[in-house]
N, C-alpha and C positions, 0 to 999 in steps of 0.2 A: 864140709866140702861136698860140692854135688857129684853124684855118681855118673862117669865120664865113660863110654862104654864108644871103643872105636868101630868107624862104620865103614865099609867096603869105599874106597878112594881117600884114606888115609884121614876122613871128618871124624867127629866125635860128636857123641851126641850129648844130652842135659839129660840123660837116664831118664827121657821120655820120650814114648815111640808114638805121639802123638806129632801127626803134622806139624807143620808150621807154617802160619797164611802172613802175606804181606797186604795190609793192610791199608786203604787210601781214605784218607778223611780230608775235609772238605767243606768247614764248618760243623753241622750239625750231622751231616750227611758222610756216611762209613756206608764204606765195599771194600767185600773181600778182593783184593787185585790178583792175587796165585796163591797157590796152594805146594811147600818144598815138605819133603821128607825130615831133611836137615835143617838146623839153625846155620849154619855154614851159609848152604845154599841159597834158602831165607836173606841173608844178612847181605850176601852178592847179589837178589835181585832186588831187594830196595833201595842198595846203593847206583846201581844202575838206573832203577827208572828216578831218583834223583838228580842223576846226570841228564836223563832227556830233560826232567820238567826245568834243569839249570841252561840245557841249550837252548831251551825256547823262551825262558825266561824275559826278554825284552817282547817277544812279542804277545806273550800272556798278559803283561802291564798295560802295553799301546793298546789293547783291546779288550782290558780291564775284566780278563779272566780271573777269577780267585786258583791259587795256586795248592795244591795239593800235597797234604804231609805224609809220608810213609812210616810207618811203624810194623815191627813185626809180632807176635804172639803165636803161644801154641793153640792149636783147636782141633778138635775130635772132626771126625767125617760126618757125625751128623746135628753139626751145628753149621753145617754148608746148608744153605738156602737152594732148595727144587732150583733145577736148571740152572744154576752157577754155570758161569764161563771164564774163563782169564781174561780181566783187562788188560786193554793195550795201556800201555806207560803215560800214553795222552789220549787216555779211552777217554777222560772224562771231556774232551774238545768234542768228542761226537755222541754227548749226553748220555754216556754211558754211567756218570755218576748223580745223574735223579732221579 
């Protein structure tokens, strides 16, 4: 059983105190999208930016964008890449993911 250790606003963590980055791929092509504390938090903002890339969905097709998978994992601070920023939810519309 994994060691469950409660975190200030009632999350729990995976008994690691390593981030947790939400992750945007894209084919071949992965970027880090955020960076949470929590898997909670993690797991709320991949399902969110799924909601956007689902509201835009018809017109990523008509315009034969490839559509973007979220996944979350844990990762240490310095496996962040120099000058990391937060992608927007449809960062990758203004080539944020090449």
């Amino acid at each position: 059983m994994p060691d469950r250790r409660k975190q200030p606003g009632g999350e729990t963590s995976h008994g690691d105190d390593r981030p947790w980055a939400v992750i945007a791929t894209i084919g071949r092509v992965v970027r880090i999208a955020d960076i949470h504390m929590t898997h909670a938090r993690a797991e709320a903002d991949r399902l969110w930016r799924e909601q956007q890339v689902k509201a835009y969905l018809g017109f990523l097709e008509r315009h034969e964008q490839p559509v973007p998978r979220y996944t979350i994992r844990p990762m240490s601070r310095s496996q962040l890449p120099r000058g990391w920023r937060r992608m927007p939810a449809l960062g990758f519309l203004n080539g944020r993911m090449s």
